[in-house]
C-alpha positions in Angstrom: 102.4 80.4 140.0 101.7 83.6 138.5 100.0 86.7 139.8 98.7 90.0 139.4 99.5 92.7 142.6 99.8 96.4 142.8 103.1 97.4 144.8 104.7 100.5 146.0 108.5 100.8 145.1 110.3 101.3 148.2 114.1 101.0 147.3 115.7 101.6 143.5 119.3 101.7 142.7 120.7 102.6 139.3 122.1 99.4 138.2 120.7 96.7 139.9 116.8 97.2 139.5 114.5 98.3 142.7 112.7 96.6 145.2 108.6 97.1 146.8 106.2 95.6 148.4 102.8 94.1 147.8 100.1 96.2 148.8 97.6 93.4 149.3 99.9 90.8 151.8 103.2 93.4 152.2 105.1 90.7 150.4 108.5 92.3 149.1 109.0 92.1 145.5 112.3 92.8 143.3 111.8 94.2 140.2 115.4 93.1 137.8 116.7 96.1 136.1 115.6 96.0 133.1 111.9 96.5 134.3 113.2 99.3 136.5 114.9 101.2 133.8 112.0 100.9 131.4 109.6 102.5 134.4 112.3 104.8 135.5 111.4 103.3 138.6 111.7 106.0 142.1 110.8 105.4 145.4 106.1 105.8 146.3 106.0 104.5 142.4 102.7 103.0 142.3 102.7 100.1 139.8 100.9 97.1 139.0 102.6 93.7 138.4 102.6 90.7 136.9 104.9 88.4 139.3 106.3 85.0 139.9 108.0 83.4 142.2 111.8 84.6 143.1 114.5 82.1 142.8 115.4 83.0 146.0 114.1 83.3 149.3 114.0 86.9 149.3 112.5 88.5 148.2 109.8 85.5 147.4 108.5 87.7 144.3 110.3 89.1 141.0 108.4 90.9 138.5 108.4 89.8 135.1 106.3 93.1 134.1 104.6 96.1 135.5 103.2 99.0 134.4 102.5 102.4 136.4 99.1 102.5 137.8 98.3 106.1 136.5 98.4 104.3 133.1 96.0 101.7 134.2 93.6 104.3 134.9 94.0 106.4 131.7 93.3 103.4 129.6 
């Protein structure tokens, strides 16, 4: 199942994507590279997400899309 969540990027490495966590149930979430690189993704990065489930345990979400949540806000 699908869902919407803001997060707060807590670890991002260079070639392998970054990891957060939810802000509304402190879920982790990984976000795969090539979401990362689009964002330029840095640790406190505010974004909000549209997730699914991970195909692994952990982290149990994976970003599929997100945008920064300064852009929400100027839209």
């Amino acid at each position: 199942m699908a869902a919407k969540a803001t997060c707060i990027i807590t670890t991002s490495y260079a070639d392998t994507g970054a990891y957060g966590v939810r802000t509304d149930n402190d879920d982790k979430v990984y976000f795969p590279f090539s979401v990362a690189e689009a964002l330029e993704l840095e640790e406190f990065d505010e974004v909000e997400a549209i997730l699914i489930q991970n195909d692994r345990a952990d982290p149990p979400w994976k970003a599929l899309r997100a945008r920064r949540i300064d852009e929400v806000h100027n839209n």
